[in-house]
C-alpha positions as a Python dict, from the first residue, in 0.01 Angstrom:
ca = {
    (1, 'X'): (0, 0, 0),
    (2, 'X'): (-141, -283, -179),
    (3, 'X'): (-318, -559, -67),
    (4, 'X'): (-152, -897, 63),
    (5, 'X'): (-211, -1274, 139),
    (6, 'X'): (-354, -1278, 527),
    (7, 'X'): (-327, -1569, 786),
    (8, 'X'): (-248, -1344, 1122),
    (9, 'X'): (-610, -1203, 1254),
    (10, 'X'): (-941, -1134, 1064),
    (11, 'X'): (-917, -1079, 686),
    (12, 'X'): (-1054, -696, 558),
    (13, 'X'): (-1085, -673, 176),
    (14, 'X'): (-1014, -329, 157),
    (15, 'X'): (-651, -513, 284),
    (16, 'X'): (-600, -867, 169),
    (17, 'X'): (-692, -1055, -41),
    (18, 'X'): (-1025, -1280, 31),
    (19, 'X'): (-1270, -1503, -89),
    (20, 'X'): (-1592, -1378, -147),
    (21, 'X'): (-1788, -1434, 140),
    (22, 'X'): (-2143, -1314, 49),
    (23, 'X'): (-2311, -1656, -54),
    (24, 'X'): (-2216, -1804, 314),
    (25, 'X'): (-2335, -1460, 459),
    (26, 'X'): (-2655, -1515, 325),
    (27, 'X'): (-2708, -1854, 426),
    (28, 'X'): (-2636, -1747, 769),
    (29, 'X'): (-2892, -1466, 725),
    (30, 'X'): (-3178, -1682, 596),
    (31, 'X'): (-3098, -1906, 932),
    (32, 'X'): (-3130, -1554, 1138),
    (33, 'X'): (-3414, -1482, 962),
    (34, 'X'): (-3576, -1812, 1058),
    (35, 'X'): (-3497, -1726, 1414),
    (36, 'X'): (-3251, -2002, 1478),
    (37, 'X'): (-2990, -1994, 1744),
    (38, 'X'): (-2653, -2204, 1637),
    (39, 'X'): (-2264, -2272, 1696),
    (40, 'X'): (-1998, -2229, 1473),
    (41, 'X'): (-1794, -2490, 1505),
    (42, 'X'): (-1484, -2508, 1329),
    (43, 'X'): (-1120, -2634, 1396),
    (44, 'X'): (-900, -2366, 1464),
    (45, 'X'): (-757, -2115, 1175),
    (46, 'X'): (-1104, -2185, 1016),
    (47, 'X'): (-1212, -1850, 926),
    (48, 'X'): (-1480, -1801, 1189),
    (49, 'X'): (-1372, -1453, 1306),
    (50, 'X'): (-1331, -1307, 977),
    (51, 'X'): (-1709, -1434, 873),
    (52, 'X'): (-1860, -1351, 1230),
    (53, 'X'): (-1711, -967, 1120),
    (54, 'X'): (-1847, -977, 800),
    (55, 'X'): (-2189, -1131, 956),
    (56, 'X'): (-2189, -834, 1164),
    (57, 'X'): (-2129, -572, 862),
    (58, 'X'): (-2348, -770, 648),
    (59, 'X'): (-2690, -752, 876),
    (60, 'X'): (-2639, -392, 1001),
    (61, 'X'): (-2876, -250, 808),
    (62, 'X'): (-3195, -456, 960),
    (63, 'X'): (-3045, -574, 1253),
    (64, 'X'): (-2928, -458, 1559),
    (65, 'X'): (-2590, -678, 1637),
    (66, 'X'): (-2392, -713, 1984),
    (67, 'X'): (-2086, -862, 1866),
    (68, 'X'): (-1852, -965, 2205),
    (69, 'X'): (-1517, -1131, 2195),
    (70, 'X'): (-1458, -1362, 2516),
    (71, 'X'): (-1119, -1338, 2474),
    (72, 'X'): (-1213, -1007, 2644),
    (73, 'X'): (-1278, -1130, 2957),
    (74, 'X'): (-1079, -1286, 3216),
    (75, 'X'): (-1046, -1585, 3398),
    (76, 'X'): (-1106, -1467, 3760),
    (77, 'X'): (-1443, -1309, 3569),
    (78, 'X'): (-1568, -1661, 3574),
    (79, 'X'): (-1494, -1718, 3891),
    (80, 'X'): (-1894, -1632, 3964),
    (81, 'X'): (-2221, -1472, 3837),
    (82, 'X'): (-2187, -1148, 3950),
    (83, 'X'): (-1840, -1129, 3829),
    (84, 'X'): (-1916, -1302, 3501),
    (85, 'X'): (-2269, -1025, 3467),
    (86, 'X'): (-1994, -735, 3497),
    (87, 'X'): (-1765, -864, 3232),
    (88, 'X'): (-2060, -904, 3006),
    (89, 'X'): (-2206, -575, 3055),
    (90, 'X'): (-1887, -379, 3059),
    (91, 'X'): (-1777, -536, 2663),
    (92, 'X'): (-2163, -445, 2556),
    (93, 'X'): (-2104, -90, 2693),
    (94, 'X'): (-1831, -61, 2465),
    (95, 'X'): (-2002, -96, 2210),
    (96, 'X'): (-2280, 65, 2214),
    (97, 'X'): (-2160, 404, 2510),
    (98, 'X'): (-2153, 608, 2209),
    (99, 'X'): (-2395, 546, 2019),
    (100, 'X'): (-2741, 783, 1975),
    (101, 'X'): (-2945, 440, 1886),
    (102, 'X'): (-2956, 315, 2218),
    (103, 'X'): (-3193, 431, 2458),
    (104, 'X'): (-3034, 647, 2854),
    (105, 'X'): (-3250, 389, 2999),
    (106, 'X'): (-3065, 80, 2860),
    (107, 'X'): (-2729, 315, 2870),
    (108, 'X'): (-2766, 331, 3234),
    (109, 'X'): (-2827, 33, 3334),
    (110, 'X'): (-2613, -179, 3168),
    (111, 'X'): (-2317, 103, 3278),
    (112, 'X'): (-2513, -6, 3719),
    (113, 'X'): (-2456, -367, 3584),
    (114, 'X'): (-2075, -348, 3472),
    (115, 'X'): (-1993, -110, 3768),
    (116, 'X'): (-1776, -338, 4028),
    (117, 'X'): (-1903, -178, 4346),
    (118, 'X'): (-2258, -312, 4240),
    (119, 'X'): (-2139, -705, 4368),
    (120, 'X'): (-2538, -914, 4462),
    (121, 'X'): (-2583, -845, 4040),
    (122, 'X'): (-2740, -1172, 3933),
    (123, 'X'): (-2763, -1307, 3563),
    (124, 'X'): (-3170, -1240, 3568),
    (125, 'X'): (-3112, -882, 3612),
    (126, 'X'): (-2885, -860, 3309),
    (127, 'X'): (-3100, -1073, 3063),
    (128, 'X'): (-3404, -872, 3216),
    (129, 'X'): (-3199, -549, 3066),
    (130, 'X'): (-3124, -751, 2766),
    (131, 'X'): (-3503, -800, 2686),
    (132, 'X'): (-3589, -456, 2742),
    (133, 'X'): (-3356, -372, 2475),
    (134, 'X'): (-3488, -615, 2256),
    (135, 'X'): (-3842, -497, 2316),
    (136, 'X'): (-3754, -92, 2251),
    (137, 'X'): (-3527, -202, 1987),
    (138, 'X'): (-3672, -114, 1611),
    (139, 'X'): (-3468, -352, 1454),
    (140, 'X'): (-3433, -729, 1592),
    (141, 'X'): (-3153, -790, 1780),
    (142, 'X'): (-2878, -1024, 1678),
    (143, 'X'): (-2614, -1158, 1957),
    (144, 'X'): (-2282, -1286, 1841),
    (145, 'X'): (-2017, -1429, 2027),
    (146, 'X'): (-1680, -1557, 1906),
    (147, 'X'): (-1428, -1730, 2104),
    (148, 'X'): (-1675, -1959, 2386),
    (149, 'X'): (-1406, -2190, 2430),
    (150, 'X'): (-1266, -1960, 2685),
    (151, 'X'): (-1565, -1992, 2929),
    (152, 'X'): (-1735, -2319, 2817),
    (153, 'X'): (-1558, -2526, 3109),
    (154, 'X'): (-1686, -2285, 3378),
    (155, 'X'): (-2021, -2304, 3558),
    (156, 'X'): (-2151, -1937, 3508),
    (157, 'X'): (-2140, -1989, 3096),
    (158, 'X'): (-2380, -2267, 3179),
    (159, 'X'): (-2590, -2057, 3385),
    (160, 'X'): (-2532, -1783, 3089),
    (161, 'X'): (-2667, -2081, 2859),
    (162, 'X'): (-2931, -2133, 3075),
    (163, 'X'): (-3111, -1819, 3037),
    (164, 'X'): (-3100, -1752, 2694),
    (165, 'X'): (-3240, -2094, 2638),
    (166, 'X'): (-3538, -1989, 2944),
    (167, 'X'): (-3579, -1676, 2712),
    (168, 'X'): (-3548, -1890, 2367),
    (169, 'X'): (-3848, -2107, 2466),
    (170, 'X'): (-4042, -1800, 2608),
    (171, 'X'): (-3967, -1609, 2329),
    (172, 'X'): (-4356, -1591, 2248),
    (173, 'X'): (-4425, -1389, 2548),
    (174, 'X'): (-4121, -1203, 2613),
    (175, 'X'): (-3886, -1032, 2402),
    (176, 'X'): (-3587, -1180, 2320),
    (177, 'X'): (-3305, -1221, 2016),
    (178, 'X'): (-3397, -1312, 1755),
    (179, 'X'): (-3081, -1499, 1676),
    (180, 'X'): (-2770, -1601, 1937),
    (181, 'X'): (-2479, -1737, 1720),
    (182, 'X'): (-2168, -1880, 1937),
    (183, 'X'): (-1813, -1966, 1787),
    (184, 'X'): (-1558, -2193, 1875),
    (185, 'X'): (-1361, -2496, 1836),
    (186, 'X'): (-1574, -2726, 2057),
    (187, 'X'): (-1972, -2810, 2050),
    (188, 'X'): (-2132, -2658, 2316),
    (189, 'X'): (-2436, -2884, 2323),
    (190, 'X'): (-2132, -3187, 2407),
    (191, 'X'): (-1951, -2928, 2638),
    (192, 'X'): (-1828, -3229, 2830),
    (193, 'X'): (-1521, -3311, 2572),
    (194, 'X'): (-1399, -2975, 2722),
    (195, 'X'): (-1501, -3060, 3082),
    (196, 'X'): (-1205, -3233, 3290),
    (197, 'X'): (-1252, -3574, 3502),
    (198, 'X'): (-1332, -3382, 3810),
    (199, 'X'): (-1613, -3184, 3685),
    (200, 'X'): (-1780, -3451, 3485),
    (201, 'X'): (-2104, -3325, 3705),
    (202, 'X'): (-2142, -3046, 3467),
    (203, 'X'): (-2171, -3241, 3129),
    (204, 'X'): (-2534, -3164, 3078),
    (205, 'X'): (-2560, -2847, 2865),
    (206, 'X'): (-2859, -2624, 2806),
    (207, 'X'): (-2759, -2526, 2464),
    (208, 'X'): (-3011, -2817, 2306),
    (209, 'X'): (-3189, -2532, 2141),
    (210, 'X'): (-2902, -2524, 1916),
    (211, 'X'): (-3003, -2572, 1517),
    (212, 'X'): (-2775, -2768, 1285),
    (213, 'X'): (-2497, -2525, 1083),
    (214, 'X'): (-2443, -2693, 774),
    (215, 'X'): (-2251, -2382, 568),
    (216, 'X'): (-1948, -2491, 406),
    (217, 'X'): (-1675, -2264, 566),
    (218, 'X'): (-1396, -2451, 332),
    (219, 'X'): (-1263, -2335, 23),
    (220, 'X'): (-1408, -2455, -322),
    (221, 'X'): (-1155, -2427, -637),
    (222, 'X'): (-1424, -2139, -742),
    (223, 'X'): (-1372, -1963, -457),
    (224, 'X'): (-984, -2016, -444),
    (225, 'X'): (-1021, -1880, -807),
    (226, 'X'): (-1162, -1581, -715),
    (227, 'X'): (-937, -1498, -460),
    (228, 'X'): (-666, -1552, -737),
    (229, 'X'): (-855, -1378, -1030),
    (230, 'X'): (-812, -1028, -771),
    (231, 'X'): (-428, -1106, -709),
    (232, 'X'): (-441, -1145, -1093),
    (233, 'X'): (-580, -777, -1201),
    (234, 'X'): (-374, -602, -969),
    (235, 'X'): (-28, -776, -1061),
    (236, 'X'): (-112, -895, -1436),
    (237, 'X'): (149, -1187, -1421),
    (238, 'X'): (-84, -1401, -1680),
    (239, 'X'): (-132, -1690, -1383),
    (240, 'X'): (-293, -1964, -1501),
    (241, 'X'): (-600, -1918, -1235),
    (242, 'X'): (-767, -2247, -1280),
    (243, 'X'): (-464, -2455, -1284),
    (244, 'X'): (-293, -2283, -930),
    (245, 'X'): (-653, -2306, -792),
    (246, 'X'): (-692, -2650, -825),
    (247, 'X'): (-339, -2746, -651),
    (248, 'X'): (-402, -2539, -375),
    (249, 'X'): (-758, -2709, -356),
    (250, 'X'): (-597, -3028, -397),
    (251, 'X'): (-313, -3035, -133),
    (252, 'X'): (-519, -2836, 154),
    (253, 'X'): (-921, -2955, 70),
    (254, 'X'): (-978, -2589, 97),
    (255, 'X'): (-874, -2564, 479),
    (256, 'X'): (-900, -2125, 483),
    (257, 'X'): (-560, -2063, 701),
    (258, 'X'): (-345, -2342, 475),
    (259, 'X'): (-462, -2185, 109),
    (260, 'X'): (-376, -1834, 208),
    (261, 'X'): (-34, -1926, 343),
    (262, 'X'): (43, -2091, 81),
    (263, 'X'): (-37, -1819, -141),
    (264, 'X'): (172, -1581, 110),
    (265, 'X'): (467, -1785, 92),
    (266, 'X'): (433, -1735, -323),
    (267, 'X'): (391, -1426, -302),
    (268, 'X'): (631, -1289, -87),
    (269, 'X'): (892, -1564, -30),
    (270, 'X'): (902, -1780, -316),
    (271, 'X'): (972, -1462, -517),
    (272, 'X'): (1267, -1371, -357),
    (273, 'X'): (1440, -1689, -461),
    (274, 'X'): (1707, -1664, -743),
    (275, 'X'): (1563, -1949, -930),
    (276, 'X'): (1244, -1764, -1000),
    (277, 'X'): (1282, -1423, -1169),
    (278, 'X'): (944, -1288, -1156),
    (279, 'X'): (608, -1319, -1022),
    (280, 'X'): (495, -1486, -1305),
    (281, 'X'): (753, -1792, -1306),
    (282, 'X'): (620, -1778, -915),
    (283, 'X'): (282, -1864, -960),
    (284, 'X'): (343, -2204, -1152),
    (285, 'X'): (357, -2558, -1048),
    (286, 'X'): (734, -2564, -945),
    (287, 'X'): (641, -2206, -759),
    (288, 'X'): (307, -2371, -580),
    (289, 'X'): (533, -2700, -510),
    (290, 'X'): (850, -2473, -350),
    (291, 'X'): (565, -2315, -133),
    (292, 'X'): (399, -2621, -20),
    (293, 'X'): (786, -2721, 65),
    (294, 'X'): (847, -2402, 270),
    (295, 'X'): (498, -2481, 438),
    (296, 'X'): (592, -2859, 550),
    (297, 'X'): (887, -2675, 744),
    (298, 'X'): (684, -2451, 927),
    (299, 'X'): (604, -2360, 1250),
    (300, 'X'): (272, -2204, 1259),
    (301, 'X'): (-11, -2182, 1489),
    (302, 'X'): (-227, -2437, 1297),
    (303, 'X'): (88, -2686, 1315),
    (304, 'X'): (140, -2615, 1693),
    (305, 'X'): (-249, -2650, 1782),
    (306, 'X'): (-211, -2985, 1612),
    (307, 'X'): (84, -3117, 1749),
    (308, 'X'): (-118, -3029, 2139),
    (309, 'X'): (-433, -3193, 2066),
    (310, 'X'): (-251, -3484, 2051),
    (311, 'X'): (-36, -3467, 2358),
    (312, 'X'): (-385, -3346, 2518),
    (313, 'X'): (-599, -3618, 2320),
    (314, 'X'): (-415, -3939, 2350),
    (315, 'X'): (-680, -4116, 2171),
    (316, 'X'): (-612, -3945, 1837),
    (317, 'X'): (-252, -4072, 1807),
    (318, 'X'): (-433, -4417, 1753),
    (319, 'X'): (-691, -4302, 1466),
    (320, 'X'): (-388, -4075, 1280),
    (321, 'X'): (-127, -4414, 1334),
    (322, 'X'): (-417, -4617, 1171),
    (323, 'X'): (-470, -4371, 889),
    (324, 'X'): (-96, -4302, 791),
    (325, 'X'): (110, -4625, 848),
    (326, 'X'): (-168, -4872, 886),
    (327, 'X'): (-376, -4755, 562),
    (328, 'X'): (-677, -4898, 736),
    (329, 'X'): (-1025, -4805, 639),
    (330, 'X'): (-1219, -4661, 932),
    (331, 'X'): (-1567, -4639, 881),
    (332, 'X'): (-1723, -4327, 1044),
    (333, 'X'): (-1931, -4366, 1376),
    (334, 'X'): (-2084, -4048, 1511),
    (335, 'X'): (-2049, -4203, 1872),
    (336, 'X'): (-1689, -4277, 1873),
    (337, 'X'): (-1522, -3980, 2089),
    (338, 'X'): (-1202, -4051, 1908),
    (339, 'X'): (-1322, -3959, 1583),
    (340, 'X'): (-1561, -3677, 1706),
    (341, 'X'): (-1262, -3520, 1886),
    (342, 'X'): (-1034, -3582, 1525),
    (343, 'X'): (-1333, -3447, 1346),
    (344, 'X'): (-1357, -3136, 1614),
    (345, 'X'): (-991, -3031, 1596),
    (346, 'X'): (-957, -3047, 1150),
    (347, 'X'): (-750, -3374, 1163),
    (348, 'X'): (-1010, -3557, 961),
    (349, 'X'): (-1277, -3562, 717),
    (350, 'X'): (-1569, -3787, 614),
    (351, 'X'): (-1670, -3908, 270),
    (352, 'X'): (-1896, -4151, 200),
    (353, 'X'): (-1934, -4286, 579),
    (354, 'X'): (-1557, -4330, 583),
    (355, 'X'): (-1285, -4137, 760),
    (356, 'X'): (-1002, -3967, 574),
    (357, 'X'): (-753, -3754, 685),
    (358, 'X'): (-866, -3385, 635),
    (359, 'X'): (-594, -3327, 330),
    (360, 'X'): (-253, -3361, 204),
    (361, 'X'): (-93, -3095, 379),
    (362, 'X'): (-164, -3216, 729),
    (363, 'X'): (-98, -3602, 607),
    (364, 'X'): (267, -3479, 551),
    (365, 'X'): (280, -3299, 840),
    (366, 'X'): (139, -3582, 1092),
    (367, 'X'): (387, -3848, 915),
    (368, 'X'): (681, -3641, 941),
    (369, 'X'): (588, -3575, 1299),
    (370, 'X'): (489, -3931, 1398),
    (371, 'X'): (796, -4091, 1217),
    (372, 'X'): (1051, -3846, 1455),
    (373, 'X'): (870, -3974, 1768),
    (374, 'X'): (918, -4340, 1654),
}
């Protein structure tokens, strides 16, 4: 089976087709190398699972990497530390229970530390187990987790914080990662936009340690063209490459999840339609425009996430209203929750110290939206 367009799950290039990752992958690497712990923060359908898998793949070879999913874990497994030390040591002894790398002695106790029955477990012990691995470890040890958003409102994640900062700052002395990298929608180090009313106590987060990620996770025309240039060898159509690259790059700004569905919806449902007889007279303007139409109609994940921020963010509805009907020129302060939030969730973008919305796509979108609720 060939490959295909991907928006559902992480992207495999052996499987769809992708962008080439490997000049963001090295970025990242040179900030591992540099010892840096950091947060990927991205809206959502950003891309950040697919690169935190090809991270993984991509240091293998001189790193040792724990890659854990807190999707994995429950709620109730917040509920305290011990509960919270089990989860974590039960998804690290899936990865590593079969593997000859790993020392008994690290095998064993991580297996005491997820085991239920053992409930006084405190967070030391596990980061204590955690540092022995680091220090037996020939390689340097890389933690990566995606999906934080799922704990970062609960008390034991600070805690969890907590000591890998203690360990961070002590890293001289004791052995420790040499690089934590955390993913999600919202910034850690301002946890409180998560954080409702009632728990405004525990706004102060540990995660100050945190060095800037400045890696462009977007799409550039080059890389949409590459992506394109693939599709093109394996179908031989004659697409003009540069000319579909830059409409895609024009209407979506390179958002990752918008660019490949629009290319799916070419692919395999502008194709079917009568008034376009091959793949060829797909991948033209009037194809791209029939795509972006099908797109605009929608429903999606991206479009629903949207759609709730603002229900759940009442504060936005005034920035987007002031960007689409108003046509007011907002200039961009970094201490206006409004427009961090906006900025946070992919709604907007900044140029040149002024606030824009993030492309063309979701401008459509957010009028046709607001205009129904008027």
């Amino acid at each position: 089976m060939g490959r295909v367009f991907n928006v559902n799950g992480v992207c495999r290039p052996d499987k769809h087709y992708m962008v080439d990752l490997r000049q963001r992958l090295e970025e990242i690497r040179a900030m591992i190398e540099n010892g840096q712990y950091f947060t990927i923060n991205r809206a959502r359908q950003y891309g950040k699972t697919t690169l935190l898998r090809a991270l993984a793949d991509f240091l293998k070879n001189d790193y040792e990497v724990i890659s854990l999913d807190f999707q994995n874990i429950e709620s109730d497994e917040y509920a305290n530390g011990s509960a919270f030390v089990h989860a974590i040591a039960r998804e690290i002894n899936k990865k590593i229970r079969r593997r000859d790398d790993i020392s008994d002695e690290i095998k064993e106790k991580l297996a005491i530390l997820a085991n239920i029955s053992y409930q006084n477990v405190r967070m030391a012990e596990m980061f204590e187990c955690l540092s022995n691995w680091c220090e037996q470890s020939e390689k340097p040890v890389v933690l990566i987790i995606d999906e934080v958003d799922t704990a970062s409102n609960n008390q034991v994640f600070l805690d969890f914080l907590a000591q890998i900062r203690a360990y961070y700052l002590d890293s001289d002395e004791t052995p420790t990662f040499q690089s934590v990298i955390l993913a999600g929608v919202y910034d850690i180090r301002n946890i409180n936009r998560k954080i409702r009313r009632e728990n405004e106590h525990k706004t102060n987060s540990p995660w100050n340690i945190a060095a800037d990620f400045l890696v462009d996770m977007s799409f550039s025309v080059k890389d949409i063209s590459g992506m394109l240039a693939e599709y093109e060898a394996d179908h031989h159509i004659g697409m003009d490459i540069e000319r579909i690259s830059s409409l895609l790059y024009e209407y979506t700004s390179g958002y990752p999840y918008l660019v490949s569905r629009l290319c799916k919806f070419m692919d395999e449902r502008v194709s079917k339609i009568k008034a376009f007889s091959d793949r060829g007279s797909v991948w033209t303007k009037a194809g791209f425009l029939e795509a972006v139409k099908m797109l605009l109609e929608d429903q999606n994940p991206l479009f629903e996430s949207l759609i709730g921020k603002l229900n759940d963010f009442p504060e936005l509805n005034d920035i987007i209203s002031k960007l689409l009907f108003q046509g007011q020129s907002i200039a961009y302060n970094p201490d206006d929750k409004a427009i961090q939030n906006a900025r946070m969730f992919g709604f907007i973008k900044i140029v040149n110290s002024k606030v824009f919305l993030a492309n063309r796509i979701f401008e459509t979108r957010l009028k046709d939206c607001c205009i129904k609720e008027r």
